[in-house]
MIMARNU-57410 format. One record per residue (C-alpha): x, y, z. Coordinates in nm, 4 decimals, padded with zeros to 6 digits. Layout:
BEGIN
+----------+----------+----------+
|       xx |       yy |       zz |
+----------+----------+----------+
|        X |        Y |        Z |
...
+----------+----------+----------+
REM end
This chain:
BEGIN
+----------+----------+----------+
|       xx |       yy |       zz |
+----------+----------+----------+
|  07.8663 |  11.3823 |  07.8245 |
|  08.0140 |  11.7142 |  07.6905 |
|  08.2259 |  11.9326 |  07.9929 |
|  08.0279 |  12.2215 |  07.8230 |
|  07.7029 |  12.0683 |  07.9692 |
|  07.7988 |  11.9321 |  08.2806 |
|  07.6893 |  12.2534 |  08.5434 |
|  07.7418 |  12.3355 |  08.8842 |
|  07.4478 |  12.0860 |  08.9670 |
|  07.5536 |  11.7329 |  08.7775 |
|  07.9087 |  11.8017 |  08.9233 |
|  07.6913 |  11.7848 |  09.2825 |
|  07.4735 |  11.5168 |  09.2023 |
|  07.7795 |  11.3220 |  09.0655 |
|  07.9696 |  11.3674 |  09.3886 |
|  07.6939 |  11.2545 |  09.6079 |
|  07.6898 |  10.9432 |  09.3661 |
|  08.0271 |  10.8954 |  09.3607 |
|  08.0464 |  10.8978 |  09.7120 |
|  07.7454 |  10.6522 |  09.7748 |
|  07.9715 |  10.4266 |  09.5330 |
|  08.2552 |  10.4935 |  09.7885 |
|  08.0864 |  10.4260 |  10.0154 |
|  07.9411 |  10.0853 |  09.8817 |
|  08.2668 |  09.9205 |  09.7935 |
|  08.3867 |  10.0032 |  10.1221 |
|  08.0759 |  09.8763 |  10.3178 |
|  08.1836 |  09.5094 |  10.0960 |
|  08.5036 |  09.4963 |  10.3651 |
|  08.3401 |  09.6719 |  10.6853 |
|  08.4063 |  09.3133 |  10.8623 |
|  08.7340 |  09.2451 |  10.7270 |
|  08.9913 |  09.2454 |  11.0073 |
|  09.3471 |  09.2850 |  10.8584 |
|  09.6798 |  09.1648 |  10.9869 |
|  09.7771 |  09.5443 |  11.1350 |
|  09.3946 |  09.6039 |  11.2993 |
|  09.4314 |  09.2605 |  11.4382 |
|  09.8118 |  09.2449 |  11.6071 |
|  09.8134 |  09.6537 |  11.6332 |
|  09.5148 |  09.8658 |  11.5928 |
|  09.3044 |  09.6137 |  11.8126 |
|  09.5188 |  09.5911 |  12.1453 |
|  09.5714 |  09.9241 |  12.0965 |
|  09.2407 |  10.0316 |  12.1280 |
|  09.1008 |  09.7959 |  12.3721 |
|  09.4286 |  09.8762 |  12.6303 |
|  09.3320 |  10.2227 |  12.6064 |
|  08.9571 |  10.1382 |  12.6271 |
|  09.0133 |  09.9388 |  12.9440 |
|  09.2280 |  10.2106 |  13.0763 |
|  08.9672 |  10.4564 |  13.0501 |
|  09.1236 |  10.7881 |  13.1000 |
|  09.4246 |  10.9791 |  12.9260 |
|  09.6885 |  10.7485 |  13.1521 |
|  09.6420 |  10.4822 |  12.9175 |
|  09.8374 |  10.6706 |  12.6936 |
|  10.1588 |  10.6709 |  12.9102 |
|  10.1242 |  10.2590 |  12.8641 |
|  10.1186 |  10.2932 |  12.4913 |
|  10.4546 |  10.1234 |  12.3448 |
|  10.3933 |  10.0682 |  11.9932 |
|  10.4964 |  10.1854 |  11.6978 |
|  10.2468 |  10.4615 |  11.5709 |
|  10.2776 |  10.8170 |  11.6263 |
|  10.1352 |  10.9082 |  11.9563 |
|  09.8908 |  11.1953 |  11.8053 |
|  09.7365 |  10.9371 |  11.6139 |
|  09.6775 |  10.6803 |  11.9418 |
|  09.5533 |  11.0006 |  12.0718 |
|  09.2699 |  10.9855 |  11.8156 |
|  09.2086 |  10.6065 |  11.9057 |
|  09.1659 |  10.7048 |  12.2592 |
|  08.8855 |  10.9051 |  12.1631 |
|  08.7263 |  10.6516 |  11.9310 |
|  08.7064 |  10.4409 |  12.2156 |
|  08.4559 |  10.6877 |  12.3954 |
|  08.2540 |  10.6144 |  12.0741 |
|  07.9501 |  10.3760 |  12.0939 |
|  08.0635 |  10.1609 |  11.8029 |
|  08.2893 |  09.8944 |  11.7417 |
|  08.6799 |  09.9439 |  11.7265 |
|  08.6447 |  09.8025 |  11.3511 |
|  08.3737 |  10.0017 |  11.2730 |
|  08.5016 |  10.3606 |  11.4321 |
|  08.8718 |  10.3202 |  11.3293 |
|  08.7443 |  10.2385 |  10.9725 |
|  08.4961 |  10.5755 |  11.0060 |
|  08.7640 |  10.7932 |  11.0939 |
|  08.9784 |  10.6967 |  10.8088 |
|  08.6823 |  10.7598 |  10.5302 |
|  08.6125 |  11.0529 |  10.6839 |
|  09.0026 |  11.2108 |  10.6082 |
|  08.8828 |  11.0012 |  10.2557 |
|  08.5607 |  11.2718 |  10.1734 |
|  08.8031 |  11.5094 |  10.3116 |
|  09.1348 |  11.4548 |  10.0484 |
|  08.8618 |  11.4265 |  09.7999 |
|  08.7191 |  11.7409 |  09.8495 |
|  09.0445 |  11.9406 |  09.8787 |
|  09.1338 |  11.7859 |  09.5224 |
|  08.7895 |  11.8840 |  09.3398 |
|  08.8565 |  12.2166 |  09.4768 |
|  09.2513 |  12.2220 |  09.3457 |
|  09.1691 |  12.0683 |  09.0224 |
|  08.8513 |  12.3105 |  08.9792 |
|  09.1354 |  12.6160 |  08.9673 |
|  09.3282 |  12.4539 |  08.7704 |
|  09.0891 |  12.3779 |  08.4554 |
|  08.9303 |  12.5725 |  08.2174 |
|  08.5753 |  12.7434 |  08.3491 |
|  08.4064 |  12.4895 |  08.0889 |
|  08.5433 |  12.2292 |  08.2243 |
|  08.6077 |  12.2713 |  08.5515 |
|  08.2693 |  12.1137 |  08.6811 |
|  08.3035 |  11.7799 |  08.4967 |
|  08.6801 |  11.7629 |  08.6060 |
|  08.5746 |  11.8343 |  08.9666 |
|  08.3624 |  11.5590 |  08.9302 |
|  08.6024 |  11.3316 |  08.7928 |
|  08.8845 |  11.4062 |  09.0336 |
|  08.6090 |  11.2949 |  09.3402 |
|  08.5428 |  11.0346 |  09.2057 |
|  08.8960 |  10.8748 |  09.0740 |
|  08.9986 |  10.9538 |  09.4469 |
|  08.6992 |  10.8669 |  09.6429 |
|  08.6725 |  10.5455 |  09.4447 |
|  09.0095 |  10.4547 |  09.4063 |
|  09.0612 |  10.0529 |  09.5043 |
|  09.3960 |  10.1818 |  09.6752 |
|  09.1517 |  10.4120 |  09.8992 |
|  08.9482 |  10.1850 |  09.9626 |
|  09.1104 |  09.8758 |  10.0644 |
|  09.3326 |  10.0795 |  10.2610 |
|  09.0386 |  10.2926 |  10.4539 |
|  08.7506 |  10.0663 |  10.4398 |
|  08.9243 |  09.6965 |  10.3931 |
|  09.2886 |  09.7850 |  10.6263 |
|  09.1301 |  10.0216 |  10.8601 |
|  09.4323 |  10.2381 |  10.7641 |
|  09.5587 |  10.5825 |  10.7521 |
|  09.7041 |  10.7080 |  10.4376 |
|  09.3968 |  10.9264 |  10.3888 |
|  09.4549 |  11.1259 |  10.7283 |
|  09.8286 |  11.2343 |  10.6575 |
|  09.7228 |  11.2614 |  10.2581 |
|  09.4031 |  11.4925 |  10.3305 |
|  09.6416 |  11.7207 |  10.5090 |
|  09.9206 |  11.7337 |  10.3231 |
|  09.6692 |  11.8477 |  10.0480 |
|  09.5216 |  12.0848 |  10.2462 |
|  09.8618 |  12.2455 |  10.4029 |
|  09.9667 |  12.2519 |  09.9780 |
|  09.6457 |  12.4527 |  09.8923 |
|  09.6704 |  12.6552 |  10.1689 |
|  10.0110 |  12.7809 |  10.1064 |
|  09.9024 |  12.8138 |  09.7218 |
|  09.6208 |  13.0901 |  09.8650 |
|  09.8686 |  13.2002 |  10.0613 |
|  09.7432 |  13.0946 |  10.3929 |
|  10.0745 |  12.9944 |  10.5390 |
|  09.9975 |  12.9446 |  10.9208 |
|  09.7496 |  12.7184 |  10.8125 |
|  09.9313 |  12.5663 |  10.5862 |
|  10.2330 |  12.5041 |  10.8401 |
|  09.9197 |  12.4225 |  11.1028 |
|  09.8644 |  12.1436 |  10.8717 |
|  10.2068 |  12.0192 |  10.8143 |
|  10.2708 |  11.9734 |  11.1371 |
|  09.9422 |  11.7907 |  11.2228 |
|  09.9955 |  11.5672 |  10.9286 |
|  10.4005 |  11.4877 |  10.9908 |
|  10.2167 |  11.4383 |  11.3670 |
|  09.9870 |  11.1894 |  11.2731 |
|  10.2291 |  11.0092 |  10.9983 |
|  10.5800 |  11.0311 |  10.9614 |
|  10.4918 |  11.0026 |  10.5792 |
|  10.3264 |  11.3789 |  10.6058 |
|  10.7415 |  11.4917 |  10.5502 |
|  10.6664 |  11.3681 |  10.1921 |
|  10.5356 |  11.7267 |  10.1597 |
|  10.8832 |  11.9296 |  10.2731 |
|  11.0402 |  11.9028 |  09.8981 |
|  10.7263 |  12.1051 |  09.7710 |
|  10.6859 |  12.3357 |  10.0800 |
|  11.0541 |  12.4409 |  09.9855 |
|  10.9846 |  12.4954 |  09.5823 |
|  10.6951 |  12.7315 |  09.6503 |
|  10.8828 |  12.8930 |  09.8870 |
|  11.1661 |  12.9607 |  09.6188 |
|  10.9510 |  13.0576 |  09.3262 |
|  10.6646 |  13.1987 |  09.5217 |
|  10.7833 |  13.3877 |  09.8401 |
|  10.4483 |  13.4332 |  09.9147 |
|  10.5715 |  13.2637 |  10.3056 |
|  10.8459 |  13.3435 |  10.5415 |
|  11.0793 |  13.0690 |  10.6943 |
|  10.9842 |  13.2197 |  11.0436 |
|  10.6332 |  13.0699 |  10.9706 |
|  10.7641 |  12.7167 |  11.0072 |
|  10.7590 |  12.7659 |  11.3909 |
|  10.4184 |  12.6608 |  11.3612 |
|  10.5029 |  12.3307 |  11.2595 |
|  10.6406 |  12.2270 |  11.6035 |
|  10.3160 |  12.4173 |  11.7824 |
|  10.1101 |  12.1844 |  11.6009 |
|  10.2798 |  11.8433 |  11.7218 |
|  10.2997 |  11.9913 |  12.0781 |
|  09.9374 |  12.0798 |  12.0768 |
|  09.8136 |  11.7546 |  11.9608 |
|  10.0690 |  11.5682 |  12.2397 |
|  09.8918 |  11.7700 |  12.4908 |
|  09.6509 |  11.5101 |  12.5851 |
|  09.9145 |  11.2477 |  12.6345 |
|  10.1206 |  11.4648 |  12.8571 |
|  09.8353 |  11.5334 |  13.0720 |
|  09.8056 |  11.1299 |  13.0541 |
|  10.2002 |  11.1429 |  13.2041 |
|  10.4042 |  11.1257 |  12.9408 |
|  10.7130 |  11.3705 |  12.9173 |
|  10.6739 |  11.6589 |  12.6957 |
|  10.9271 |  11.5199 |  12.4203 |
|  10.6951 |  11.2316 |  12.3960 |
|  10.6547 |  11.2701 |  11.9951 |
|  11.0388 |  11.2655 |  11.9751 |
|  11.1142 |  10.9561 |  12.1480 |
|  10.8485 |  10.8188 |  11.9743 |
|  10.9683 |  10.9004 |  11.6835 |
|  11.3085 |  10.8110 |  11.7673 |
|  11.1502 |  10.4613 |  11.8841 |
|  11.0245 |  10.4206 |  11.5140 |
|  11.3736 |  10.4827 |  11.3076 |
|  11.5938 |  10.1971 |  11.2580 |
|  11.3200 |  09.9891 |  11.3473 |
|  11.3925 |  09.7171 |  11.0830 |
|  11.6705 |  09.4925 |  11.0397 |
|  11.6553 |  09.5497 |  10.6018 |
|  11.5921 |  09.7945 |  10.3926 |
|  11.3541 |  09.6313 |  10.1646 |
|  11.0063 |  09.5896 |  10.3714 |
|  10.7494 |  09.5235 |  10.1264 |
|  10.6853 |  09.7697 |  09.8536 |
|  10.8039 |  09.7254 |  09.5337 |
|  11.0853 |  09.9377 |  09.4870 |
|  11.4475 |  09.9506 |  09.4203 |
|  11.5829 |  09.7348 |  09.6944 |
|  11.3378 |  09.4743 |  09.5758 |
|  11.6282 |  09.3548 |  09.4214 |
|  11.8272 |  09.3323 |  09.6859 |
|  11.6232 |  09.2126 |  09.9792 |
|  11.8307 |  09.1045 |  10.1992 |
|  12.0876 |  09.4041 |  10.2287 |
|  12.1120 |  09.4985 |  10.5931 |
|  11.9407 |  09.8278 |  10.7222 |
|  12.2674 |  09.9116 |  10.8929 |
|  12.4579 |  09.8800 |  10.5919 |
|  12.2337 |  10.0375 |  10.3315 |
|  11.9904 |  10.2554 |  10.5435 |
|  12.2013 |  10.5371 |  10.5315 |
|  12.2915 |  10.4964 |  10.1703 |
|  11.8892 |  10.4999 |  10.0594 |
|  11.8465 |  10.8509 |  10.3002 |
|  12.1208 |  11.0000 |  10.0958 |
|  12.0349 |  10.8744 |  09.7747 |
|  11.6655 |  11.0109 |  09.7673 |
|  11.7935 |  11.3220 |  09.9541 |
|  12.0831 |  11.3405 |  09.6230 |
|  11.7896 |  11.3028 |  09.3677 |
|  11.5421 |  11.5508 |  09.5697 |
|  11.8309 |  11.7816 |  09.5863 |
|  11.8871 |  11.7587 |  09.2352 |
|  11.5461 |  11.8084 |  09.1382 |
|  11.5674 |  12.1157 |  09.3160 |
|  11.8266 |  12.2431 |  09.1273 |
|  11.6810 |  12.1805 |  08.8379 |
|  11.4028 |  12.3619 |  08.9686 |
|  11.5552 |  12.6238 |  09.0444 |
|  11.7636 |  12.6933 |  08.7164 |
|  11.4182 |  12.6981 |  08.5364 |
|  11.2522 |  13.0427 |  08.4230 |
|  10.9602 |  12.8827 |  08.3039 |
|  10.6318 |  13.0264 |  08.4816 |
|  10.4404 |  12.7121 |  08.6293 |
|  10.1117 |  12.6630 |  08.6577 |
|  09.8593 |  12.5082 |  08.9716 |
|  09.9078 |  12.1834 |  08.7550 |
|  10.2693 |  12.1801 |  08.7584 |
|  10.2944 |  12.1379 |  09.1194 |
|  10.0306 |  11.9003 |  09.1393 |
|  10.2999 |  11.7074 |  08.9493 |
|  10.5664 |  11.7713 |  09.1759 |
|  10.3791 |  11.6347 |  09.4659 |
|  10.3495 |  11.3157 |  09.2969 |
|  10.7280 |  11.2662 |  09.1776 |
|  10.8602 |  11.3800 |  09.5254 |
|  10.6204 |  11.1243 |  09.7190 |
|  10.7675 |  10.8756 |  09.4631 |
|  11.1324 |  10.9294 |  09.5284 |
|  11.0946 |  10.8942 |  09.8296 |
|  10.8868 |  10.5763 |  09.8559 |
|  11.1080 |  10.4492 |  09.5635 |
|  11.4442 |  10.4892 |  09.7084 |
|  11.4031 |  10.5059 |  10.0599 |
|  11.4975 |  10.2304 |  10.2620 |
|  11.2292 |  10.0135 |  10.4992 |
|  10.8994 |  10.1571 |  10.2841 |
|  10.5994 |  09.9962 |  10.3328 |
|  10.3430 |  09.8589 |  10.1222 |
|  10.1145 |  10.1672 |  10.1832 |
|  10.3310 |  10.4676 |  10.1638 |
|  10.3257 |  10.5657 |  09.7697 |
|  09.9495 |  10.6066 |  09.8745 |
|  09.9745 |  10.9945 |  09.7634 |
|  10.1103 |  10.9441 |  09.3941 |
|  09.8686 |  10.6234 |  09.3460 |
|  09.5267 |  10.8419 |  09.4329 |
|  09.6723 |  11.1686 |  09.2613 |
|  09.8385 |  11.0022 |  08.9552 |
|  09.4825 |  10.9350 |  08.8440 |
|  09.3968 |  11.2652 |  08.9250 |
|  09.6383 |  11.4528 |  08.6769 |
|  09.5518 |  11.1686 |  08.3871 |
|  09.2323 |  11.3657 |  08.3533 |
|  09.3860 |  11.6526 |  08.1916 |
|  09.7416 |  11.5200 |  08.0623 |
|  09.6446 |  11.1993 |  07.8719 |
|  09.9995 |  11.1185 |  07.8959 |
|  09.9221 |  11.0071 |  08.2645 |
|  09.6864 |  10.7310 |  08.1629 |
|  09.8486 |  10.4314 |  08.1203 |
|  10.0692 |  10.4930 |  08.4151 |
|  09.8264 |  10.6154 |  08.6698 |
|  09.6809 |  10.2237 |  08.5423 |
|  09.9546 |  10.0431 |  08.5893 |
|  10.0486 |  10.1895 |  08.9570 |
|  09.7149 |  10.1423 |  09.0728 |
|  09.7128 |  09.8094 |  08.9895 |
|  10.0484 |  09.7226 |  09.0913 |
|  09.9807 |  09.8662 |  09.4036 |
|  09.6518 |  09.6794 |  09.4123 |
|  09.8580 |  09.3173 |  09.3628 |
|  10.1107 |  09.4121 |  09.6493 |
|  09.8495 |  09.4897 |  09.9218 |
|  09.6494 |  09.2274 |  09.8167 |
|  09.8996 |  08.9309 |  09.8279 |
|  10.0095 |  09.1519 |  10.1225 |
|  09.6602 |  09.1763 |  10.3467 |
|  09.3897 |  09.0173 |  10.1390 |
|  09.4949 |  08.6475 |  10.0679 |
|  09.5201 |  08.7296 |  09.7116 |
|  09.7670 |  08.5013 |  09.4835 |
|  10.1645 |  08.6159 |  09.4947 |
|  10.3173 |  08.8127 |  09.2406 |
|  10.6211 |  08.8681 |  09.2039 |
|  10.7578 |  09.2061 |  09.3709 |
|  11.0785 |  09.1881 |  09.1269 |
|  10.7595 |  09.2279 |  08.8328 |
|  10.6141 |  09.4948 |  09.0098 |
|  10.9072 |  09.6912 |  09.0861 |
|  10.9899 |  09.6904 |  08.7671 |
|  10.6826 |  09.8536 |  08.6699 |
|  10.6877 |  10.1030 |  08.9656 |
|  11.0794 |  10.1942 |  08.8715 |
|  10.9323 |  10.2695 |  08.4806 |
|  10.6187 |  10.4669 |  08.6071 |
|  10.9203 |  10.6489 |  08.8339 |
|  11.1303 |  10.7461 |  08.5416 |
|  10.8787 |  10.8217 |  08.2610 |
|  10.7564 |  11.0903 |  08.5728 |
|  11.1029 |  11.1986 |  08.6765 |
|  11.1636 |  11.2462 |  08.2786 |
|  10.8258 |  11.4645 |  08.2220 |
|  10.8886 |  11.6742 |  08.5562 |
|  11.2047 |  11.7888 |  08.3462 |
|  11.0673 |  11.8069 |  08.0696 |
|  10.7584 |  12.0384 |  08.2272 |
|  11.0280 |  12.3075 |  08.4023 |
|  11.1643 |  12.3673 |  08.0026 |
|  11.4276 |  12.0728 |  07.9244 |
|  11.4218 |  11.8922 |  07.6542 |
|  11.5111 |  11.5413 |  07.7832 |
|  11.3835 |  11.3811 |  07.4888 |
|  11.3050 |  11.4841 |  07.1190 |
|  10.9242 |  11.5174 |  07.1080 |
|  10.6023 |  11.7586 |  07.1185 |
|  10.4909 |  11.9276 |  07.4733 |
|  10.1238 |  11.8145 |  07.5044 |
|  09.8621 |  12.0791 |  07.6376 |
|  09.5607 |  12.0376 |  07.8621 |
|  09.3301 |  11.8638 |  07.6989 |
+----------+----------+----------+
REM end
């Protein structure tokens, strides 16, 4: 179907199909208890359930942030099954992310084909097999740190920045992955100034607000920190599951290396930076939709103790940016899928593959990203012709 013909309308009608599709393929694993819902999520919910009242969150010991138990507590007051309303919530933050990308993509493409690439975008995210196995299969949470991280990025963009900190802080609250963000939070800060540092205040407001109900439940008012505090150095290695650069190394204790993978992505993100901000080039909606991608990947690529889950962002959003910049296309493929084979030897019974194969592919999908990002802020990295939308 031409863009030129696709209207306001068809982009609606294709959304509410798109998301009855979503939908669908999610309803196939409604049942499906994984190995986190059944040893976390599960007692979880039904300690706090038998508790009955905000108390039960001063008994919490796990390893979650304690916003986010926060939000199971109130699930539990829900007349469904834990399965059923922890799996809800999550697709819920899934229409959400999807949304706030059909709107960001719809500014960034041309008016004629802004409707069909709306479309698109909702439905390569909605419908994404990483989105839903993790949402509707895992009864996971990518989508509720992802949504807002999107949202607190397009707020900043339309220069909304207390909502956009607001939303930082409620997604770093929920997931410690939300700090994925920070790297592009700084950049528009540099090239933009369209925020003030004294606005980042707000980001502590908005993890004290949410911890509100568990303090009134008797925990101490730093109870985010220690949590959070609880969570770091939590794992004997630095390799934990997703295919990435200490794939190769396994083995290598977290005491050893962890330090050196914190100050290795830091070095590269720093770098980038600079890069950054030695560029005159004026950049475009697009650009930074880029960015957000590349810094979610160095960090889940050279960070130590990364799980299976956490290049969630870059495998929903790569997609996303193939729709304009063919380029994109066969990566976006190949991270999907190998994200795909690691969750579902990981969660789903599927058959092993090796991790050394798919880091591999994950490290080339890395650096043919890193080496575009360049290229996009004006270097030449490579002899070759700059592709336009298309």
């Amino acid at each position: 179907m031409s863009s030129r013909k696709f209207d306001k309308n068809k982009m609606i009608v294709g959304v509410l199909v798109a998301t009855g599709l979503g939908m669908l393929l999610r309803w196939t694993g409604i049942d499906f208890e994984g190995v986190d819902y059944l040893k976390s999520l599960l007692p979880w919910y039904q300690g706090l359930a038998e508790n009955g009242t905000l108390k039960g969150l001063a008994e919490y010991n796990g390893d979650y942030n304690i916003p986010y138990v926060t939000l199971l507590y109130f699930l539990t007051k829900i007349p469904l099954e834990p399965l059923v309303s922890i799996k809800l919530s999550s697709i819920v933050f899934d229409v959400m992310e999807a949304l706030v990308v059909l709107i960001i993509v719809g500014e960034i493409a041309e008016e004629e084909k802004k409707n069909w690439y709306g479309f698109l975008s909702y439905a390569l995210i909605f419908c994404n097999p990483v989105a839903v196995v993790n949402s509707g299969y895992l009864a996971q949470c990518e989508s509720v740190w992802a949504a807002l991280v999107l949202l607190c990025f397009w707020c900043l963009w339309k220069e909304h920045p207390v909502w956009a900190i607001l939303t930082f802080g409620v997604a770093f609250a929920m997931k410690p992955q939300g700090i994925f963000i920070l790297p592009i939070i700084i950049l528009l800060y540099y090239r933009l100034k369209n925020f003030s540092l004294l606005h980042l205040v707000w980001f502590p407001v908005a993890i004290q607000i949410l911890c509100i109900p568990a303090i009134m439940g008797g925990c101490s008012f730093d109870v985010f920190i220690k949590n959070l505090k609880m969570m770091m150095g939590h794992y004997p290695y630095v390799y934990y599951y997703y295919p990435n650069i200490w794939t190769y190394i396994q083995n290598a204790p977290y005491y050893v290396f962890g330090k050196v993978g914190i100050c290795s992505a830091f070095a590269v993100l720093l770098v980038f930076m600079l890069i950054f901000a030695w560029s005159k080039k004026k950049l475009k909606l697009e650009d930074y939709f880029e960015y957000i991608i590349f810094t979610t990947m160095t960090c889940v690529m050279i960070l130590p103790c990364m799980h299976e889950r956490y290049n969630y962002m870059a495998e929903i959003l790569l997609p996303v940016c193939a729709v304009w910049k063919k380029k994109y296309r066969v990566p976006a493929l190949v991270l999907v899928i190998c994200s795909m084979l690691c969750n579902g030897q990981s969660y789903l019974g599927w058959p092993w593959v090796s991790h050394e194969l798919l880091a591999a592919c994950n490290i080339a999908v890395y650096i043919y990203l890193a080496v575009e990002c360049v290229k996009g802020l004006g270097f030449k990295v490579f002899p070759g012709k700059e592709e336009t939308l298309c």
